[in-house]
C-alpha positions as CSV (number, residue, x, y, z in Angstrom):
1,X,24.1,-17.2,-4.5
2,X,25.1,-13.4,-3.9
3,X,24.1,-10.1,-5.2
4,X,26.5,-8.9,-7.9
5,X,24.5,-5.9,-9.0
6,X,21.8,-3.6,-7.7
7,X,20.3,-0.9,-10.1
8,X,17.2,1.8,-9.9
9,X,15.0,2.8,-12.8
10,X,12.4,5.9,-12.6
11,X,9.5,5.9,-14.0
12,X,6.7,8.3,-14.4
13,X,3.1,6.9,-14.0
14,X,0.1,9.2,-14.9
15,X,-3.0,8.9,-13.7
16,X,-6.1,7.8,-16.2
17,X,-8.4,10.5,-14.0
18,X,-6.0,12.8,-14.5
19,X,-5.1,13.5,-10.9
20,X,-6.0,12.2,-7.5
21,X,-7.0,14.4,-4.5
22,X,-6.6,14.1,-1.0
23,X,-6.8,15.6,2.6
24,X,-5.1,19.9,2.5
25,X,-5.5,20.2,-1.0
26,X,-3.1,17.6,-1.5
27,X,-2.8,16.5,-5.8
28,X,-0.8,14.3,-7.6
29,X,-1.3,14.2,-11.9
30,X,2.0,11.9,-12.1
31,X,3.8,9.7,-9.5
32,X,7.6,9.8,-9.5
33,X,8.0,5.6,-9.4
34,X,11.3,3.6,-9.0
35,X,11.9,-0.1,-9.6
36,X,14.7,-1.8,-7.9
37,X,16.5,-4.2,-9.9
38,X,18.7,-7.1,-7.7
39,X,21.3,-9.3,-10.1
40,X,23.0,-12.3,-8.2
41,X,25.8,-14.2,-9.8
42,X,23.6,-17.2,-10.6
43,X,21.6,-15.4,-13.4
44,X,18.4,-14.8,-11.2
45,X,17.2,-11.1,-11.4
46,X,14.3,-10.0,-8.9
47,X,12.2,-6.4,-8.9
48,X,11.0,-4.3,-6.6
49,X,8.9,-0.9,-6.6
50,X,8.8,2.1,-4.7
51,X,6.2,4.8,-5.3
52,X,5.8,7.2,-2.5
53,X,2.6,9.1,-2.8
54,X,4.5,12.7,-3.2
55,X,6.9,14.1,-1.1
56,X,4.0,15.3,1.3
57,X,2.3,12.2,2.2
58,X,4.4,9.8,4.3
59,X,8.3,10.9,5.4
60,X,9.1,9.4,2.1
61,X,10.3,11.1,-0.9
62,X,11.1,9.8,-4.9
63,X,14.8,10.8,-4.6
64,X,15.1,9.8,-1.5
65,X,14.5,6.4,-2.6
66,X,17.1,6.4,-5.5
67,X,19.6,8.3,-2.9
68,X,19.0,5.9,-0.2
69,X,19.6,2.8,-2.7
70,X,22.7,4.3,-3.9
71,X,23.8,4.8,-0.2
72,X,22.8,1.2,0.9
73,X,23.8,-0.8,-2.2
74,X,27.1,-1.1,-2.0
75,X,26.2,-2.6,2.1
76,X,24.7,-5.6,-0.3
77,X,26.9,-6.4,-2.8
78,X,28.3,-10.2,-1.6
79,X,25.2,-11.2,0.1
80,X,22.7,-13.8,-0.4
81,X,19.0,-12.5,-1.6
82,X,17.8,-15.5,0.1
83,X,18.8,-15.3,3.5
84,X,15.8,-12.1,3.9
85,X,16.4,-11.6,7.7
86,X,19.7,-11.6,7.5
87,X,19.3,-8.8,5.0
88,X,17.3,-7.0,6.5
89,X,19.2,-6.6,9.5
90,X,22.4,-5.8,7.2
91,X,20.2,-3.0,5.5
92,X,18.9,-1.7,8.8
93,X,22.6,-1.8,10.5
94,X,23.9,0.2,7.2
95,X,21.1,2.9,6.9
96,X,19.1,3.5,10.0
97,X,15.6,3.9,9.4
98,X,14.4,5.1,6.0
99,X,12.2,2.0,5.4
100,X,10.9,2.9,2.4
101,X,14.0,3.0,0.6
102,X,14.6,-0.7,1.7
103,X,11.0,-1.8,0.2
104,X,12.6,-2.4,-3.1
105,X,15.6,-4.0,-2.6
106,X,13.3,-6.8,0.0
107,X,10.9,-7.2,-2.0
108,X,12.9,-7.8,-5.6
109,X,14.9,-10.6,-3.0
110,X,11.4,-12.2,-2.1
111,X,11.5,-12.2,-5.9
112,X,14.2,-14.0,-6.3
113,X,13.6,-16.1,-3.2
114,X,10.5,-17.5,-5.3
115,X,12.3,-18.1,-8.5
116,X,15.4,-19.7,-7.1
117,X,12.5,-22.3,-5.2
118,X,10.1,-22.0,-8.2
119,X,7.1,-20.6,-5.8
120,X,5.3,-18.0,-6.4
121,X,5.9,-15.3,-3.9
122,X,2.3,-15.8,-2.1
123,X,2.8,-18.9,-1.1
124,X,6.5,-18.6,0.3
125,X,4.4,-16.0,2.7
126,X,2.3,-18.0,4.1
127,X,-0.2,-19.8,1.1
128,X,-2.7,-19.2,-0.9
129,X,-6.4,-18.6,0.4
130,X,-9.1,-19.1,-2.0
131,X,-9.1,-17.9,-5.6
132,X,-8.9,-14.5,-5.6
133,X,-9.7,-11.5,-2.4
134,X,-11.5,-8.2,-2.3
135,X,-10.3,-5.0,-3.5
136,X,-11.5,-1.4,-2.8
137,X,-11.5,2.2,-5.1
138,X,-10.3,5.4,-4.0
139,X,-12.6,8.2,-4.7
140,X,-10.7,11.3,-5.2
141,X,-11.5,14.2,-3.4
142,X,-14.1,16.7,-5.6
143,X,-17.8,17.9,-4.7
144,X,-20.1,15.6,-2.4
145,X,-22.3,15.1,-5.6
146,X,-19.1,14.5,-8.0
147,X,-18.1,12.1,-5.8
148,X,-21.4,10.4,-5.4
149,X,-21.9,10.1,-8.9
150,X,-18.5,8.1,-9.5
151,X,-19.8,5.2,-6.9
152,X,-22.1,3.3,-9.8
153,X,-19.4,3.3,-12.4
154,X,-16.9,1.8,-10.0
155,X,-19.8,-0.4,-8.7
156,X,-19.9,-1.7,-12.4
157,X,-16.1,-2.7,-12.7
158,X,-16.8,-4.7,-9.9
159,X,-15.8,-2.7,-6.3
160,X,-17.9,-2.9,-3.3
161,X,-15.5,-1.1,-1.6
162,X,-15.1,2.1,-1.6
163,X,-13.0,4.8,0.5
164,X,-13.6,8.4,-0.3
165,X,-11.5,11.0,0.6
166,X,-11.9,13.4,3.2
167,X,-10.4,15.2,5.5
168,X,-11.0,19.1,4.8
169,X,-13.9,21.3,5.5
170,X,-16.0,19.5,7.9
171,X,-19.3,20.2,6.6
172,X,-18.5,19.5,3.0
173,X,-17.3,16.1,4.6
174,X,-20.3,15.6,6.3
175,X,-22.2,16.1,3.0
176,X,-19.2,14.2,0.9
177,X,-20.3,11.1,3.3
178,X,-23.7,11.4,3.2
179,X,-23.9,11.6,-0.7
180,X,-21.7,8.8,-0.9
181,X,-23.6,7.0,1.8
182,X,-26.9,7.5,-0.7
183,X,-25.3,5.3,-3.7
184,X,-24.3,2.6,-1.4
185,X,-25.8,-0.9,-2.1
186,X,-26.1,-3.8,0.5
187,X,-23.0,-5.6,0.9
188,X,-21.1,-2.8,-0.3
189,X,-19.0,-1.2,2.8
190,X,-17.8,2.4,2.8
191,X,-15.0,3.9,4.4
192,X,-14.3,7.6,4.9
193,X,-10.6,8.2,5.0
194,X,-9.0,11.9,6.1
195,X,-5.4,10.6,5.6
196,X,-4.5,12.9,9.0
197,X,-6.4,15.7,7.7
198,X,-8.9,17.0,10.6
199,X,-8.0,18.5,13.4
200,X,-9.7,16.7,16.6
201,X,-12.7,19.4,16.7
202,X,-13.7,19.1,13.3
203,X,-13.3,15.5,13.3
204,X,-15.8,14.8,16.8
205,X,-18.0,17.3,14.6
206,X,-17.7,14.9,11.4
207,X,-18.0,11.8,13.1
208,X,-21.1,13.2,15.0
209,X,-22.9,14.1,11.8
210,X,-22.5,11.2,10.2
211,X,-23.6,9.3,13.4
212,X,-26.3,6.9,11.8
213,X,-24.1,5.8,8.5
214,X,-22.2,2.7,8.1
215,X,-19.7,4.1,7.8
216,X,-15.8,3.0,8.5
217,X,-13.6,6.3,10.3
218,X,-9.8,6.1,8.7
219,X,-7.2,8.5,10.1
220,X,-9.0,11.2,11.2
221,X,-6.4,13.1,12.8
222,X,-2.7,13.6,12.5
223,X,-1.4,12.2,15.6
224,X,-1.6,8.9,16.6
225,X,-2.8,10.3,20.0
226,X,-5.5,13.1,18.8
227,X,-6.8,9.5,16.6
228,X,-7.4,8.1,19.8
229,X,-9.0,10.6,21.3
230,X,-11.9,10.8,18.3
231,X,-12.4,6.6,18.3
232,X,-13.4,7.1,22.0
233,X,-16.2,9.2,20.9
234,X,-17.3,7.6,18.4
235,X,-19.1,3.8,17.7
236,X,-18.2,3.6,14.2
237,X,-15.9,1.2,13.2
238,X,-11.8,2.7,12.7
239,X,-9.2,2.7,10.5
240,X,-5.6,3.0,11.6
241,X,-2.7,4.2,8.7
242,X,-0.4,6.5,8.9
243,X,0.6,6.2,12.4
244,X,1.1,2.5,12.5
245,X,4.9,2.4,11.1
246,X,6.7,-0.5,13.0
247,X,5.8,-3.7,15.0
248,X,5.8,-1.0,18.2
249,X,2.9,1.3,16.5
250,X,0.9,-1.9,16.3
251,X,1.3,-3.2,19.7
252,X,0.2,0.1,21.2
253,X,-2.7,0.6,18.5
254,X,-4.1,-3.3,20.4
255,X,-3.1,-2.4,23.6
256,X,-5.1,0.9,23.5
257,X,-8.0,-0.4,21.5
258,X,-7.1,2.2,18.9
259,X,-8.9,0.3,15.8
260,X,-10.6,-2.3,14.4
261,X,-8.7,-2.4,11.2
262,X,-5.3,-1.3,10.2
263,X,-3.2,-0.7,6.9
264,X,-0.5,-2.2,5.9
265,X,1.5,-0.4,3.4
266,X,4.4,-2.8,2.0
267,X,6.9,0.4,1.6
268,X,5.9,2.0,5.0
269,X,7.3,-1.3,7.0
270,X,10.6,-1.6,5.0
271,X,9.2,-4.6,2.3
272,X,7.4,-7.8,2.1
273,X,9.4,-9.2,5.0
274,X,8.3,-6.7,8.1
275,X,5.0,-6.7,6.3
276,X,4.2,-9.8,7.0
277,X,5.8,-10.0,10.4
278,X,2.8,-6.7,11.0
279,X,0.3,-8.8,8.8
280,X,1.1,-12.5,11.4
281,X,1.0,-10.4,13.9
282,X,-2.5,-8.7,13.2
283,X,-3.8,-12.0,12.5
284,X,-3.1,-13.7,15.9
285,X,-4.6,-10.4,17.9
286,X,-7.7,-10.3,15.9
287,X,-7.0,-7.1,13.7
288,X,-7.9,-7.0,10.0
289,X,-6.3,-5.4,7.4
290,X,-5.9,-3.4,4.3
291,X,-3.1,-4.6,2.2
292,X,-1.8,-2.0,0.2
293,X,1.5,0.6,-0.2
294,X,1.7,4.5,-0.6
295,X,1.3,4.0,-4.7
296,X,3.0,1.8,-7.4
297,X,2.2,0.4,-10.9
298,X,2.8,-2.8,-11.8
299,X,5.7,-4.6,-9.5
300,X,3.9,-2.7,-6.7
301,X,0.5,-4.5,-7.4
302,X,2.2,-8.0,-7.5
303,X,4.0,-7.5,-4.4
304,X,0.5,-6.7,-2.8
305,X,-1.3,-9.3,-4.5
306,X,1.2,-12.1,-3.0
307,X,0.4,-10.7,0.6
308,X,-3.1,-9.7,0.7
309,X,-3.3,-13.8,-1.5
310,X,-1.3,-15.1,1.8
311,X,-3.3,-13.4,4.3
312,X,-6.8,-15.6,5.7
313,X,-9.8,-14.1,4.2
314,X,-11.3,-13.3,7.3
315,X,-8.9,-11.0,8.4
316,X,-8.1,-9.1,4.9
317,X,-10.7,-6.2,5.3
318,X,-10.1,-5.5,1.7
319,X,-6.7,-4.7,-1.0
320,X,-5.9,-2.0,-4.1
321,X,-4.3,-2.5,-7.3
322,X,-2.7,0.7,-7.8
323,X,-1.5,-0.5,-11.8
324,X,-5.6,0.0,-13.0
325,X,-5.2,3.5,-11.8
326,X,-2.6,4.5,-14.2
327,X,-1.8,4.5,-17.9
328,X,1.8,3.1,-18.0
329,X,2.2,-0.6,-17.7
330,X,5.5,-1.5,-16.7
331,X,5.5,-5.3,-16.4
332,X,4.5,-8.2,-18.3
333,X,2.6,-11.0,-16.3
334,X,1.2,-8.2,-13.8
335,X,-2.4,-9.1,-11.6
336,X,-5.2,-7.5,-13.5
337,X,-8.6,-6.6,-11.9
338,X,-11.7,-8.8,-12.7
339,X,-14.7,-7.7,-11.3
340,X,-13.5,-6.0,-8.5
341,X,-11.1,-8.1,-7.2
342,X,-7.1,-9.5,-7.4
343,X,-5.2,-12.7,-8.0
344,X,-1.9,-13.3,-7.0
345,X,0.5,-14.8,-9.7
346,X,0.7,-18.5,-9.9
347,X,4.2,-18.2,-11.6
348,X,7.6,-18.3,-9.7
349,X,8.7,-15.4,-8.3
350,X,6.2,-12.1,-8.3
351,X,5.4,-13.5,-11.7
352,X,5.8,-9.7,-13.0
353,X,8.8,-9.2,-15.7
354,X,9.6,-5.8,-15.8
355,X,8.9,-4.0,-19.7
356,X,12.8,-2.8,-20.8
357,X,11.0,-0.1,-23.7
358,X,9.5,1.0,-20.2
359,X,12.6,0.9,-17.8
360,X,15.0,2.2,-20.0
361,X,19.0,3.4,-19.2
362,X,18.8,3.0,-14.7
363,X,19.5,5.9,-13.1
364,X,21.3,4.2,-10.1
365,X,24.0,1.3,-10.8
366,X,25.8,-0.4,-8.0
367,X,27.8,-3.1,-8.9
């Protein structure tokens, strides 16, 4: 089997809240999403998605991932979808680095790998634990008490997880945290995430007023070193994200003690496969994690529903399904929330077949 065609289709994916808020007055209304289409010669087709989360988030951009496609298709064209570390390595010997805009091209090849087997993607990654796993809501950044008062309408839908976002003034934080804290419910865990947002003096101020919460500390500062420097004063339990990027990151995070729990976005590693070399690798040094990516709809939500499915429940702290936060579904067959938490397709493949009223004419072709 080879790859005979690889194409890119954007997407716009609005927000049913309108926007979403985040650490510097960070907002997004409508993310810029592409989805990687892979032909091979023997009539199997696999998708991808990349969604960065702006151009301001991660060192990831929309048109970077269309550019970086066009730039690395043509690498591709001849090989087999199936051999994934051998395609991997071709992709990281044609473009060096850029990681995200491999994301969609590995994971629409895990895709394919699940069709061409008839699998569905979760188990080809390791199995399938249990019926279903955990998933967690966002709170967008607004007033303490406007954030407060969004915690028992999520708690309805069925999340008892619930990360708010912080990461500005450190007093409003500390009052964001503690109004949050005031709506939470036993069994429901709570996790306060600046997304690199503090420097280190407001954030030993932040995590020192909200010393008596249970509450989870998520990427207080910008540097993975200043992170460090705030989990050594503090006994609450910490979140690593944006400075794990590689297999390196990781190592150093364990070596240092640097967190109890660390997030794995799909598109930040490169795709499914060096997410679940990260994900094995968590699991065997005692690390649990968030599943997740930057943003995505509905190929995005599969592709994290097959790892977070083939990762053992112990170890996933909790998962997102980005395609409930917006109003365009792009995919027939898609995971769908029930009470708060995921399933995994049981189809071949992601089990997600992409809507064509929804993709349209591709604005990348290589063939």
């Amino acid at each position: 089997m080879k790859i005979k065609r690889i194409a890119c289709y954007q997407v716009d994916l609005p927000l049913h809240e309108g926007s979403y808020k985040w650490s510097g007055g960070k907002s997004v209304s409508v993310f810029d999403s592409t989805i990687v289409r892979v032909e091979t010669d023997a009539g199997l087709v696999g998708h991808g998605e990349v969604c960065p989360l702006g151009p301001f988030y991660l060192p990831a951009y929309a048109e970077g991932v269309r550019a970086g496609v066009r730039e690395l298709a043509p690498h591709l064209i001849g090989a087999n979808p199936m051999d994934l570390s051998c395609l991997n390595q071709r992709m990281d010997a044609a473009l060096k680095g850029h990681p995200y805009v491999k994301s969609g091209i590995d994971i629409a090849c895990w895709d394919i790998l699940g069709q061409a087997s008839k699998q569905p993607v979760c188990r080809l990654l390791g199995g399938r634990y249990g019926d279903d796993f955990v998933l967690y809501r966002a709170i967008s950044q607004e007033s303490p008490d406007e954030m407060a008062a969004k915690v028992s309408g999520y708690r309805d839908e069925g999340y008892r997880r619930f990360q708010l976002k912080v990461g500005a003034d450190a007093i409003e934080d500390i009052a964001r945290i503690h109004a949050v804290a005031a709506e939470v419910e036993p069994g429901d865990r709570l996790v306060a995430d600046a997304n690199t947002g503090w420097l280190m003096h407001d954030a030993a101020r932040v995590v020192r007023g909200v010393r008596e919460l249970d509450v989870y500390i998520e990427q207080p500062c910008l540097a993975y070193e200043e992170c460090l420097s705030i989990r050594r004063r503090t006994d609450h339990p910490f979140v690593m994200d944006e400075s794990i990027d590689g297999v390196d990151t990781l190592l150093r995070g364990f070596a240092d003690q640097a967190m109890d729990v660390v997030n794995i976005k799909i598109s930040k590693f490169g795709g499914l496969t060096k997410a679940k070399l990260a994900r094995d690798l968590c699991v065997s040094l005692g690390i649990a994690m968030t599943i997740e990516d930057s943003w995505g709809g509905d190929i995005t939500t599969a592709a994290i529903a097959h790892l977070a499915h083939s990762t053992p429940t112990d170890y996933l702290f909790t998962a997102t399904d980005f395609n409930s936060y917006v109003t365009v579904s792009t995919a027939e067959g898609a995971p769908q929330r029930s009470n708060g938490r995921l399933a995994a397709s049981l189809d071949a493949g992601l089990g997600a077949t992409p809507r064509s009223e929804v993709l349209r004419q591709p604005v990348v072709d290589c063939h």
